[in-house]
Residue, then its C-alpha position, 0 to 999 in steps of 0.5 A: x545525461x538524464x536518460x531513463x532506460x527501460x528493458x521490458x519483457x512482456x506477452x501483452x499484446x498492446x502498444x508501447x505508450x500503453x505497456x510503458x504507462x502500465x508497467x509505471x503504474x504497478x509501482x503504487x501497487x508495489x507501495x501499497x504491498x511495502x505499506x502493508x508490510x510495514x504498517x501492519x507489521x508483516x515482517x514479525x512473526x509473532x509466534x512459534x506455531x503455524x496456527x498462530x502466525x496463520x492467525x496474525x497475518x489474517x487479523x492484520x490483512x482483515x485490519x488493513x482491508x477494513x481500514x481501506x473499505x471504509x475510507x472508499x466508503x466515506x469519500x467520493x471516487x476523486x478520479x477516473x481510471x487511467x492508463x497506469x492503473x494507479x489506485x483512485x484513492x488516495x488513502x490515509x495510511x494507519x500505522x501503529x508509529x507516528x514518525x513525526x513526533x518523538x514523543x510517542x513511543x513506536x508500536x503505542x497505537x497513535x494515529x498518523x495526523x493526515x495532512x490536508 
């Protein structure tokens, strides 16, 4: 019948366009977590030691928070912010597998090619 139902529980105290608008938008900040967790291989622990896993999981959010830096700092701001607090850049995303082409191994450190 093409109906969307939507159950909500919240202690905002703000409109329903605005809760509605801004429980949509936490799904892009939802994609950025499972693109972390992906790209940067969170779900692997590396080692047997607290230490050294402590170690990974620090290096790849450094990696992923520098590669995110400096793409804000050499594009301009595209937009505004909205109702849905979606991100305001559209980043390039900087995984270790290039999924397009099957003649780079995963994990071989390739670069995606971004798309114009």
């Amino acid at each position: 019948m093409g109906l969307d139902i939507k159950a909500i529980v919240t202690n905002k105290r703000i409109g329903v366009n605005n809760l509605l608008a801004f429980h949509n938008g936490r799904g892009s900040q939802e994609g950025g977590f499972a693109e972390l967790k992906t790209d940067s291989h969170l779900s692997y622990v590396p080692t047997r030691t607290l230490a050294g896993n402590r170690i990974y999981l620090r290096s790849a959010l450094l990696a992923h928070n520098l590669s995110r830096e400096l793409q804000m700092q050499t594009t301009p701001m595209p937009r505004l912010t909205t109702a849905k607090r979606t991100s305001l850049w559209a980043f390039e995303r900087l995984d270790t597998r290039d999924a397009s082409s099957s003649s780079v191994p995963a994990g071989s450190h390739a670069r995606r090619a971004s798309s114009p």
